[in-house]
LUMMI-48618 format. One record per residue (C-alpha): residue number from 0; x, y, z. Coordinates in Angstrom, 3 decimals. Example, Ala and Ser with C-alpha at 12.3 -4.5 7.8 and 13.67 -1.06 7.14 Angstrom:
2
drendren = 0 | X = 12.300 | Y = -4.500 | Z = 7.800
drendren = 1 | X = 13.670 | Y = -1.060 | Z = 7.140
end
This chain:
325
drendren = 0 | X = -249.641 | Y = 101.566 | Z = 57.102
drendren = 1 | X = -250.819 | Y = 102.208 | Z = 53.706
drendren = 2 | X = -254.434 | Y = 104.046 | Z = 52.863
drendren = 3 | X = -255.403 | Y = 104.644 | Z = 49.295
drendren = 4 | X = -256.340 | Y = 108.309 | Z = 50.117
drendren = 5 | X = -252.816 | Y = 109.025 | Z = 51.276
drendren = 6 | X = -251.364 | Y = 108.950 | Z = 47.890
drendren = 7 | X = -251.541 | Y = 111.460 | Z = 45.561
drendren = 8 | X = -253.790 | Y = 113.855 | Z = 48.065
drendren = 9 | X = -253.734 | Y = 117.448 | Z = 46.636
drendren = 10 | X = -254.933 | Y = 119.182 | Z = 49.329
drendren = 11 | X = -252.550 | Y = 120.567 | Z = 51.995
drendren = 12 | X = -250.124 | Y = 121.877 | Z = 49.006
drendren = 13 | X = -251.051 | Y = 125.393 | Z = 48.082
drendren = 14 | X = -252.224 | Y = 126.768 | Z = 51.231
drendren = 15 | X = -250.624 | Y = 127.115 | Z = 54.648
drendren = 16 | X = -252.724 | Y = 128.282 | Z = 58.403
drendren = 17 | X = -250.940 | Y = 131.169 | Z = 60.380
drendren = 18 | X = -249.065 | Y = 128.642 | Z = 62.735
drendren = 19 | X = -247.029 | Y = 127.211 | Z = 59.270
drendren = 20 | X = -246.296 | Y = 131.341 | Z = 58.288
drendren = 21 | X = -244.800 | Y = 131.872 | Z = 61.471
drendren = 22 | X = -242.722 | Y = 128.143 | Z = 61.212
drendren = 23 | X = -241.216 | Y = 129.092 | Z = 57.953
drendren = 24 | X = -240.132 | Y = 132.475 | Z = 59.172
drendren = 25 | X = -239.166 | Y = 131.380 | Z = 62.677
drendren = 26 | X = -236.762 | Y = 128.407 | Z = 61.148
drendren = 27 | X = -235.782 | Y = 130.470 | Z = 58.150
drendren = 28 | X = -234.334 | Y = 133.259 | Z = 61.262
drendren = 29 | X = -232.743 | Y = 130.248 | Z = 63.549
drendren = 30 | X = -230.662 | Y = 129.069 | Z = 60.506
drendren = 31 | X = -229.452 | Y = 132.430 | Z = 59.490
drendren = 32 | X = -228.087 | Y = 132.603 | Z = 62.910
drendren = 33 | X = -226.885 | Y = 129.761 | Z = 62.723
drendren = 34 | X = -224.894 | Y = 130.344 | Z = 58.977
drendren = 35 | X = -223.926 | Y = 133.227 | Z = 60.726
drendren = 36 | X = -222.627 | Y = 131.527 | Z = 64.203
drendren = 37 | X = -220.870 | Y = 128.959 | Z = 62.017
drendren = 38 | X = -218.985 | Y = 131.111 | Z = 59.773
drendren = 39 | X = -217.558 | Y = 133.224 | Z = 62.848
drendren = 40 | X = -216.453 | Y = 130.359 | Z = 65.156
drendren = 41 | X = -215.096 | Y = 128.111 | Z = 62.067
drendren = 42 | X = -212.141 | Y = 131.467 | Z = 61.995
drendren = 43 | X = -211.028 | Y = 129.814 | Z = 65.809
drendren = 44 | X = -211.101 | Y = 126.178 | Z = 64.952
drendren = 45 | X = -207.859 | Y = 124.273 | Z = 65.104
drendren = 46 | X = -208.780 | Y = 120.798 | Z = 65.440
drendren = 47 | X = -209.571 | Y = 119.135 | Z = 61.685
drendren = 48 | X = -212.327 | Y = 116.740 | Z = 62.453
drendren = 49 | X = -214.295 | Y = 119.612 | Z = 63.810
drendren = 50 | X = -213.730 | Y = 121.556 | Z = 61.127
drendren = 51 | X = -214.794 | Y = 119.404 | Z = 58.635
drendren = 52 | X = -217.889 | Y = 118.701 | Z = 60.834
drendren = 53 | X = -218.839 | Y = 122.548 | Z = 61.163
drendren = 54 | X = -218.736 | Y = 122.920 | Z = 57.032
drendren = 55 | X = -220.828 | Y = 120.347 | Z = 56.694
drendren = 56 | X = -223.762 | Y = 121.475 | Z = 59.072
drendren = 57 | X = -222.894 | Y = 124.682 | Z = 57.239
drendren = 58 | X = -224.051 | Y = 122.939 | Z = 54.145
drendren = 59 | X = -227.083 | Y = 121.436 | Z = 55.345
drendren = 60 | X = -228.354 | Y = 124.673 | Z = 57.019
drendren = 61 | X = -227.782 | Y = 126.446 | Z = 53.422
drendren = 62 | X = -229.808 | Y = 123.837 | Z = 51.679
drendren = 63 | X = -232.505 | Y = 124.366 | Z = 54.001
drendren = 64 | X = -232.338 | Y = 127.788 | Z = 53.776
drendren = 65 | X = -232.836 | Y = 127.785 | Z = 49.842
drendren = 66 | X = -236.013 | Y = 125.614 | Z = 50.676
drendren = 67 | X = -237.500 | Y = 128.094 | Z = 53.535
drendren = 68 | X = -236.695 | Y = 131.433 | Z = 51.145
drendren = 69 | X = -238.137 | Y = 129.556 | Z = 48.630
drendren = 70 | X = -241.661 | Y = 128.624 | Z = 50.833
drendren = 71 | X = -241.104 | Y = 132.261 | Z = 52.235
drendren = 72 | X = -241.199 | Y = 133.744 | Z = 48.686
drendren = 73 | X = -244.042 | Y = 131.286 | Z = 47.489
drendren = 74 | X = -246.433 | Y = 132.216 | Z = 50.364
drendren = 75 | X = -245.146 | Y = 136.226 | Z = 50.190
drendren = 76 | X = -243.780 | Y = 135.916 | Z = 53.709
drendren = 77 | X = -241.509 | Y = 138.579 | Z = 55.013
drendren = 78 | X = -238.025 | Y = 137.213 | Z = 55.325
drendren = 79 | X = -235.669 | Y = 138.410 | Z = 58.404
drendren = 80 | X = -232.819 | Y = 139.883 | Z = 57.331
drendren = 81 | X = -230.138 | Y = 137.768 | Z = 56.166
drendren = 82 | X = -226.510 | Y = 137.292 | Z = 57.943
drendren = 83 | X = -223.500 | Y = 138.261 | Z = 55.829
drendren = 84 | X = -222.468 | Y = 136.397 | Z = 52.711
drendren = 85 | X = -218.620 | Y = 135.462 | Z = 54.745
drendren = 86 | X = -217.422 | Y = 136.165 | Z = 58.261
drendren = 87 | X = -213.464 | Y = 136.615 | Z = 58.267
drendren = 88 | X = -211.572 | Y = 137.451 | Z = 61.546
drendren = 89 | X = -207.545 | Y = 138.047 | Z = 61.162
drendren = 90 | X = -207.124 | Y = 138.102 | Z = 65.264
drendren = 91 | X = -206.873 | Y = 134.726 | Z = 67.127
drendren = 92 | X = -208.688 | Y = 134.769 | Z = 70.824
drendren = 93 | X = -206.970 | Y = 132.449 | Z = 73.134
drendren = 94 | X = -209.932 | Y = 132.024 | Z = 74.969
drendren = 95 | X = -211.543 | Y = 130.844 | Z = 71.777
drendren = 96 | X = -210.741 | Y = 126.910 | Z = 72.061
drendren = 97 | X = -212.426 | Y = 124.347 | Z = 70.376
drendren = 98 | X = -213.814 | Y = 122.693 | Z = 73.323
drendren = 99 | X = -215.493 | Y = 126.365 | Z = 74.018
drendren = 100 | X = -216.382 | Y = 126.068 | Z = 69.944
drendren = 101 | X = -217.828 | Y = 122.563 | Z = 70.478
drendren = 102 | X = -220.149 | Y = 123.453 | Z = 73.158
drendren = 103 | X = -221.616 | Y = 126.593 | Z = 71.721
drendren = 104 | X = -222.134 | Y = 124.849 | Z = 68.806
drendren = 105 | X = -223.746 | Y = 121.913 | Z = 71.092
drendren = 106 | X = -225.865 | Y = 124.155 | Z = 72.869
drendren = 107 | X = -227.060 | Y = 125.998 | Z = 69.799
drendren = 108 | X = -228.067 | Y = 122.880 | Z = 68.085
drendren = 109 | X = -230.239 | Y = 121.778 | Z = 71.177
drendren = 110 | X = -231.937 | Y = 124.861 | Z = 71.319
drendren = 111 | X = -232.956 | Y = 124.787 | Z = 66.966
drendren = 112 | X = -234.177 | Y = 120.997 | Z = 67.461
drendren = 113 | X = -236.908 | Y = 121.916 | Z = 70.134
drendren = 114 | X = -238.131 | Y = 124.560 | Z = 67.097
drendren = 115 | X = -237.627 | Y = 122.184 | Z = 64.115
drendren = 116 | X = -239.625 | Y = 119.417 | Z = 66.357
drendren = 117 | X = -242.580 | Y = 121.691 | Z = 67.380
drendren = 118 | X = -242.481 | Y = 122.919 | Z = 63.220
drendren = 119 | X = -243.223 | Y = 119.633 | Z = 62.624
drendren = 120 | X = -245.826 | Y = 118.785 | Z = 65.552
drendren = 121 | X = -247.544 | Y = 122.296 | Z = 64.362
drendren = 122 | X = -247.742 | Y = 122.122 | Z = 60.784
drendren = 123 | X = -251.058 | Y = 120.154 | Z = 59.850
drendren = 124 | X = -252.624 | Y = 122.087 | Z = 57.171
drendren = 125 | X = -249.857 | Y = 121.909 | Z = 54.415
drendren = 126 | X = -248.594 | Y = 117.956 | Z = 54.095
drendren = 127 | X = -245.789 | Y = 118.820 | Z = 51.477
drendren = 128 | X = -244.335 | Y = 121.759 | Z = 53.996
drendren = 129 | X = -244.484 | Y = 119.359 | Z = 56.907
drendren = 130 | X = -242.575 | Y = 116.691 | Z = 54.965
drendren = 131 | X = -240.084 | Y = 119.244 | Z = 54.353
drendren = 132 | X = -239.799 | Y = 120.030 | Z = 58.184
drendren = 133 | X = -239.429 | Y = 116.221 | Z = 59.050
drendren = 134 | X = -236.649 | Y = 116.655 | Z = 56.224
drendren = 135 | X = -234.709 | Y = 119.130 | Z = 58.329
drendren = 136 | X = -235.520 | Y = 117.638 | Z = 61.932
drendren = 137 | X = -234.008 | Y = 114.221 | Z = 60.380
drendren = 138 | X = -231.094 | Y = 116.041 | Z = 59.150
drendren = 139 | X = -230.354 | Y = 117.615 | Z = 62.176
drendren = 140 | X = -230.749 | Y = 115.117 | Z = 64.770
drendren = 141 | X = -227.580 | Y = 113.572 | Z = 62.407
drendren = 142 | X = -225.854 | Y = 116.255 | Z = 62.624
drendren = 143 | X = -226.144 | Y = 116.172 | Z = 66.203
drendren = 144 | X = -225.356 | Y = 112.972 | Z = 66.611
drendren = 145 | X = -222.192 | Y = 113.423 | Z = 64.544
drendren = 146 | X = -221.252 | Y = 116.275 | Z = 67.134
drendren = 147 | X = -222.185 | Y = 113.818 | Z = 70.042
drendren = 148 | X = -219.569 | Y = 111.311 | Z = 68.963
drendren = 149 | X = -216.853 | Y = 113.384 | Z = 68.085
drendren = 150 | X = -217.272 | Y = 115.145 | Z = 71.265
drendren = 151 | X = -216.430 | Y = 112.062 | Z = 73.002
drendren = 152 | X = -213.869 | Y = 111.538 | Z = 71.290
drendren = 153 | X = -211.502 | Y = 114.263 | Z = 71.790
drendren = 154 | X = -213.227 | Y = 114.532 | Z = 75.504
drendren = 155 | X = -215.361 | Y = 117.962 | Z = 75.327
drendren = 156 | X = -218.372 | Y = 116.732 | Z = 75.831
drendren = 157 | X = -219.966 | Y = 117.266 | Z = 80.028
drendren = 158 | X = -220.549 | Y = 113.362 | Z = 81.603
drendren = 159 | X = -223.759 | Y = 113.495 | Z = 83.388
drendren = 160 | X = -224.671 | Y = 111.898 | Z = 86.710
drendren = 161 | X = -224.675 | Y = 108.020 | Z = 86.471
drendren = 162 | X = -227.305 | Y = 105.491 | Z = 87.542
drendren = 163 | X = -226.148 | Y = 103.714 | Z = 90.748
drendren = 164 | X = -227.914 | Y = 100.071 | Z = 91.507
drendren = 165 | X = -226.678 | Y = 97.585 | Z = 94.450
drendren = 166 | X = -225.183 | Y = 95.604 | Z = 91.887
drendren = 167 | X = -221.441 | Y = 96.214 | Z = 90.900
drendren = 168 | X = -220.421 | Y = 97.046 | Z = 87.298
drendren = 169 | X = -217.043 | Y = 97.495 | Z = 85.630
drendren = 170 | X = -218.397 | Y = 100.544 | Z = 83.569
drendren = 171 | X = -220.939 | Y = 103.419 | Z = 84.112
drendren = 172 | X = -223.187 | Y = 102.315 | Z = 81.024
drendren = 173 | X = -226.465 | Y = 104.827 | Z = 81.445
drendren = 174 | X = -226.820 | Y = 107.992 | Z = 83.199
drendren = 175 | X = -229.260 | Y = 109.492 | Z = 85.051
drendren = 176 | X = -231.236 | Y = 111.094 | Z = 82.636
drendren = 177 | X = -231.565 | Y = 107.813 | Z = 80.380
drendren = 178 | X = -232.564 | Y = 106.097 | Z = 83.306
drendren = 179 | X = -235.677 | Y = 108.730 | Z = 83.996
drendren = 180 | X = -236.601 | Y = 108.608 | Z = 80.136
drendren = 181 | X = -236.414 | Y = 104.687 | Z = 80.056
drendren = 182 | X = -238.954 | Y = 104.704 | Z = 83.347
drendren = 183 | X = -240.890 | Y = 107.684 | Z = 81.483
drendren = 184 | X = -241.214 | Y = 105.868 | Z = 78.458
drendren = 185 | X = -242.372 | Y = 102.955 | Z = 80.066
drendren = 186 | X = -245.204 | Y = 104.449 | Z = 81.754
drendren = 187 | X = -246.459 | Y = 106.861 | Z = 78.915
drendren = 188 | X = -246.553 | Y = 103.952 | Z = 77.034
drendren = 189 | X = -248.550 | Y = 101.759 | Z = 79.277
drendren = 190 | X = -251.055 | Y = 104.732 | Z = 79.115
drendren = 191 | X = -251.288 | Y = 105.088 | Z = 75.972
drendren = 192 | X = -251.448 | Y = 101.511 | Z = 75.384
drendren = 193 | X = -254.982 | Y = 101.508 | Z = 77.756
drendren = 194 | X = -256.221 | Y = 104.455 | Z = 76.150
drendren = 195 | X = -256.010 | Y = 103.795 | Z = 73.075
drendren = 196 | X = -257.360 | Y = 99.529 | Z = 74.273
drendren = 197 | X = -260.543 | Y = 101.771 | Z = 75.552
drendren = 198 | X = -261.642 | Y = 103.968 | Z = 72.181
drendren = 199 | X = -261.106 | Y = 100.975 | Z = 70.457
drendren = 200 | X = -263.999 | Y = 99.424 | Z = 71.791
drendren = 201 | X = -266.077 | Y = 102.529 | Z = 70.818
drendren = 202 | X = -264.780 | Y = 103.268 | Z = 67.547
drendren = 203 | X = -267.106 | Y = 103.332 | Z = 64.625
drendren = 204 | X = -264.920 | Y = 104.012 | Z = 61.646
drendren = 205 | X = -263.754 | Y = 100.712 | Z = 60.448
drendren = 206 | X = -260.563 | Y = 102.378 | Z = 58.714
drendren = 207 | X = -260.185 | Y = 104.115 | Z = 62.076
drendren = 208 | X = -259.950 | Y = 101.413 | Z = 63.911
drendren = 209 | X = -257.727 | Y = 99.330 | Z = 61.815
drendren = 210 | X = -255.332 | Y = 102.404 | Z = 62.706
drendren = 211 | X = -255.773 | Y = 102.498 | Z = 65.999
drendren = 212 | X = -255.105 | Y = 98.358 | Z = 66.529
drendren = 213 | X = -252.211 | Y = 98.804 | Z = 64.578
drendren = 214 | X = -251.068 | Y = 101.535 | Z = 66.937
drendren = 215 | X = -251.660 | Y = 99.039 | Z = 69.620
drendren = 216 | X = -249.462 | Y = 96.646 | Z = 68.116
drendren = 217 | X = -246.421 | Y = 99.178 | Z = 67.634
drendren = 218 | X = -246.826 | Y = 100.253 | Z = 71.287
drendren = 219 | X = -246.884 | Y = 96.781 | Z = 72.359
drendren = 220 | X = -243.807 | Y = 96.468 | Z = 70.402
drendren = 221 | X = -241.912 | Y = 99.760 | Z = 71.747
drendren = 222 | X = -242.671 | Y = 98.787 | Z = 75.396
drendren = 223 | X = -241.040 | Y = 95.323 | Z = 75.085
drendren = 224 | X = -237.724 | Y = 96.894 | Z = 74.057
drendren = 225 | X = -238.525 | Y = 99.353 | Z = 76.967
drendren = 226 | X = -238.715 | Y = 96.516 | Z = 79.631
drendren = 227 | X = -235.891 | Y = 94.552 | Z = 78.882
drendren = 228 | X = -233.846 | Y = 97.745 | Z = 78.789
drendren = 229 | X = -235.175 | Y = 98.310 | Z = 82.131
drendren = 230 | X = -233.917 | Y = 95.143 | Z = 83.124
drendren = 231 | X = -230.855 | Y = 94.883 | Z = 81.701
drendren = 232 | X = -230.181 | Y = 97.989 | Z = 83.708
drendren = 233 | X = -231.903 | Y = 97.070 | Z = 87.056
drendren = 234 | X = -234.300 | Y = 99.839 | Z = 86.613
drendren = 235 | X = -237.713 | Y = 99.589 | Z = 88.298
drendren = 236 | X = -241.154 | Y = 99.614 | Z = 86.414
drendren = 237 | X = -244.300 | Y = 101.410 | Z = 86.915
drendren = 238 | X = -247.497 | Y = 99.310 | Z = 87.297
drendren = 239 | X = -248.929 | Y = 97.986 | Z = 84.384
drendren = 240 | X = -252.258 | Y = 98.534 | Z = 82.711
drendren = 241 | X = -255.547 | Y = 96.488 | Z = 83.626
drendren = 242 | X = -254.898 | Y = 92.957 | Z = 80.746
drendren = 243 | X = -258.415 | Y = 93.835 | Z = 79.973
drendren = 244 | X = -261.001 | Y = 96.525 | Z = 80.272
drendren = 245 | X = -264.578 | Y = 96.158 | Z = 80.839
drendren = 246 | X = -266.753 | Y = 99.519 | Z = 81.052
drendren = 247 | X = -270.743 | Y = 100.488 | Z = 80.638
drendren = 248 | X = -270.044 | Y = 103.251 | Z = 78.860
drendren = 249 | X = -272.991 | Y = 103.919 | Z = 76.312
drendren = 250 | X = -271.041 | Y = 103.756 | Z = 72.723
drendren = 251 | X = -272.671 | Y = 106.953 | Z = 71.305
drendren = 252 | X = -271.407 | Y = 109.160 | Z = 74.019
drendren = 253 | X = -267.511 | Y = 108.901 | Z = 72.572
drendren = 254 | X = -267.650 | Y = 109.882 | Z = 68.784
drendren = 255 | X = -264.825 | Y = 109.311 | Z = 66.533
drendren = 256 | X = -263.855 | Y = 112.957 | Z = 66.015
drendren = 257 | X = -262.947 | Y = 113.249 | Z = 70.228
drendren = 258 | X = -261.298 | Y = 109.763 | Z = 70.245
drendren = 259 | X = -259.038 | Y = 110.723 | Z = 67.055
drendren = 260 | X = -258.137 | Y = 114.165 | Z = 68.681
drendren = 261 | X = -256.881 | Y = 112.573 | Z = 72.002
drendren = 262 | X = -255.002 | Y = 110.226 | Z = 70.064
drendren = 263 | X = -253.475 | Y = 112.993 | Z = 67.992
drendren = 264 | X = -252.543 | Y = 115.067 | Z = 71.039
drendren = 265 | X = -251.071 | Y = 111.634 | Z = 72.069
drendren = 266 | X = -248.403 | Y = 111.260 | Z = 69.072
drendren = 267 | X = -247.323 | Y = 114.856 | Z = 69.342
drendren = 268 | X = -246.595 | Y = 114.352 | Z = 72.903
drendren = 269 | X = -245.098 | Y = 111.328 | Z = 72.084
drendren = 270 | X = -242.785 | Y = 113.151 | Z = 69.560
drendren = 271 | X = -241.821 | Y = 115.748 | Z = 71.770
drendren = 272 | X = -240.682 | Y = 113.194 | Z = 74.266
drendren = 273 | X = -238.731 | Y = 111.045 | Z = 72.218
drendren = 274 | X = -237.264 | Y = 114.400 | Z = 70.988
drendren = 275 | X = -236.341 | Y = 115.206 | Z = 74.795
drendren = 276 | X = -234.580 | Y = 111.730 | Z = 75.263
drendren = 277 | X = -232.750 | Y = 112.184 | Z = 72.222
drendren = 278 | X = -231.167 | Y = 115.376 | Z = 73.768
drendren = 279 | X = -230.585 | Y = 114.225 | Z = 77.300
drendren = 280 | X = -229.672 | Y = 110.613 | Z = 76.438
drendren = 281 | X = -225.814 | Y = 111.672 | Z = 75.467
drendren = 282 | X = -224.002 | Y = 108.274 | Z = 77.609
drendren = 283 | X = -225.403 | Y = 106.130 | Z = 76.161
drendren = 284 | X = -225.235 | Y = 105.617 | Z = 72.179
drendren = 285 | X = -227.746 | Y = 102.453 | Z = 72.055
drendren = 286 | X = -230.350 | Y = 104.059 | Z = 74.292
drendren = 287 | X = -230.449 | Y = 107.098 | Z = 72.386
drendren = 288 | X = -230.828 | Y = 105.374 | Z = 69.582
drendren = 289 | X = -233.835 | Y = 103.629 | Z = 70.408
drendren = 290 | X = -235.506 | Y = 106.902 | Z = 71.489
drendren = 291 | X = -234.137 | Y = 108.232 | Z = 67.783
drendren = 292 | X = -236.081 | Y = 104.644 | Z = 66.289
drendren = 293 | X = -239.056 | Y = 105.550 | Z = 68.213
drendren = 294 | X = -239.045 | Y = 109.391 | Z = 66.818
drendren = 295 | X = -239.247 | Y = 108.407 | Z = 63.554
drendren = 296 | X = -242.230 | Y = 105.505 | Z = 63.743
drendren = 297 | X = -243.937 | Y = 107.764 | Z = 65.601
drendren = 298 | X = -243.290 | Y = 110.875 | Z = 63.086
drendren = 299 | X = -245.012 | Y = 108.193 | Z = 60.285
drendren = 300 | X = -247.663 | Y = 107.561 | Z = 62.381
drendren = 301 | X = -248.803 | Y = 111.139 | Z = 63.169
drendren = 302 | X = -248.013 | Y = 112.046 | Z = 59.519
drendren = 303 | X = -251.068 | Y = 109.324 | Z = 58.748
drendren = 304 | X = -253.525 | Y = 110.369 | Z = 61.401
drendren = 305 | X = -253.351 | Y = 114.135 | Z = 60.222
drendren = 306 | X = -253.937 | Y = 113.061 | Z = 56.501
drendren = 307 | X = -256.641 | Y = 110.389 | Z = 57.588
drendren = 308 | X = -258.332 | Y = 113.123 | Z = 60.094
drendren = 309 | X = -258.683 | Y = 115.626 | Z = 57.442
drendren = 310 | X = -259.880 | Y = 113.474 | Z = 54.853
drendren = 311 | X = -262.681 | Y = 112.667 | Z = 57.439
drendren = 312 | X = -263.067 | Y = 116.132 | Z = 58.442
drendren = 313 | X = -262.074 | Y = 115.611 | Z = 62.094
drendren = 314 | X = -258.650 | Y = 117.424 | Z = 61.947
drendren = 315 | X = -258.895 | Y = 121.076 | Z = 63.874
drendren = 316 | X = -258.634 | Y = 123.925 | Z = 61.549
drendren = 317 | X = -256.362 | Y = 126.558 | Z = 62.496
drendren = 318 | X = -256.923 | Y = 130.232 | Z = 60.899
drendren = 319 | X = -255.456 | Y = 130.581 | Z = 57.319
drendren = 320 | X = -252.654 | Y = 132.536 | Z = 56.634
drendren = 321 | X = -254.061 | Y = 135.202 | Z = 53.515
drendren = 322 | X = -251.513 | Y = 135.954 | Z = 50.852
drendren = 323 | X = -251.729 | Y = 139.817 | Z = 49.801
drendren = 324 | X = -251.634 | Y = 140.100 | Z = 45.764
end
């Protein structure tokens, strides 16, 4: 989608709310541990491919620290204390394998996308700082998925349960936990889908509700894929929403400003559970994939309703984060 007043928008530049203060210092402290993490395990590393892997999330994480000390030093945040410049170790640990390597580093890239995703979520007053977060959270979900693959590769990374249906297969094709996030999907879907069918009968704002029918439309898209993978893989649906939905609700009783809030809440729920499927969805490469699709049309869309809902006001203000000259 497209609106005039989302280009060239000054506002949300030069000033960033308390929540964004403690993002840039929270991420700015996750990578140093992480620069720091990296440089001591890449000492251990014998296999290649994983070292070349390692220096290149090395790379990433100090490009995104230049951009956070630069935010940090823009907005006079207090940095956390920086890791050294180089971590050498002489010894060799034989306990120190790269499957061990591998899944520290796994684990510790899990744990930084949760924070990178709720940055993002978070972040409504500055639009240029949250572009730079969905910068880093689309960098790193490739990094991860880099790590993914190459785990299974050279066999280090943990199979989870698989689905089990009546029918028998040749191959295990989709665990547990893709199973549960296909179903989940599904039926947040269908609910948002009815919600969303609802306010759009009570919406006054004509550019509002030219969003919201698009919505419905990208939903109605989404859950098709959804189905047939549910199919393809035998796994049951819930019930569907009502095909149409009558009510005597008086129109003046839902304003615009409630029905855009839910709908916000609804994206950044949305976002956080795509984000969830992309971490537990490590069988299957296509159905991750979809959930990683999803992420980012959903990521567009909220970026539009938080620039539409503060050019109409509607958009909660958190407190503002004072810079001391």
């Amino acid at each position: 989608m497209s609106f005039s007043i989302f280009k060239n928008n000054p506002s949300g530049t030069t000033q960033i709310d308390t929540e964004e203060a403690y993002n840039i210092w929270n991420l700015l402290r996750a990578r140093y541990s992480s620069m720091e993490t990296y440089q001591m395990l890449t000492n251990f590393v014998h296999d290649k491919e994983l070292s070349i892997l390692l220096k290149s999330h090395l790379d990433n994480f100090k490009h995104q620290v230049k951009i956070l000390e630069n935010r940090a030093e823009t907005f006079k945040i207090k940095s956390p204390e920086r890791p050294p410049k180089t971590v050498k170790v002489s010894m060799q640990i034989n306990e120190m394998t790269d499957a061990f390597i591998f899944r520290k580093i796994f684990n510790d890239l899990l744990a930084e996308l949760y924070s990178i995703t709720r940055s993002v979520i978070s972040s409504i007053t500055n639009d240029n700082l949250r572009g730079a977060f969905r910068k880093f959270l689309a960098s790193h979900i490739n990094d991860y998925e880099r790590l993914i693959l190459l785990g299974k590769v050279k066999g280090w990374n943990d199979i989870s349960p698989s689905y089990k249906t009546t029918k028998p297969v040749k191959e295990e094709k989709i665990s547990v936990a893709e199973t549960n996030h296909i179903w989940n999907h599904v039926a947040f879907r269908y609910h948002q889908m009815q919600q969303t069918q609802l306010f759009v009968g009570f919406v006054h704002d004509k550019e509002f509700k030219l969003m919201m029918t698009t919505g419905i439309k990208s939903l109605d898209k989404q859950v098709k894929i959804l189905e047939k993978k549910a199919f393809d893989f035998e796994i049951p649906l819930p019930t569907m929403p009502p095909a149409t939905q009558n009510t005597s609700i008086d129109p003046e009783s839902l304003e615009d400003k409630f029905m855009y809030r839910m709908i916000l809440l609804g994206t950044n729920s949305a976002v956080d559970l795509h984000t969830r499927a992309i971490i537990e969805c490590t069988r299957n490469d296509s159905v991750r994939k979809t959930f990683n699709d999803f992420l980012k049309v959903e990521l567009d869309i909220q970026d539009n309703y938080i620039k539409y809902g503060k050019f109409k006001g509607w958009t909660p203000l958190p407190p503002m984060y004072f810079q001391i000259t």
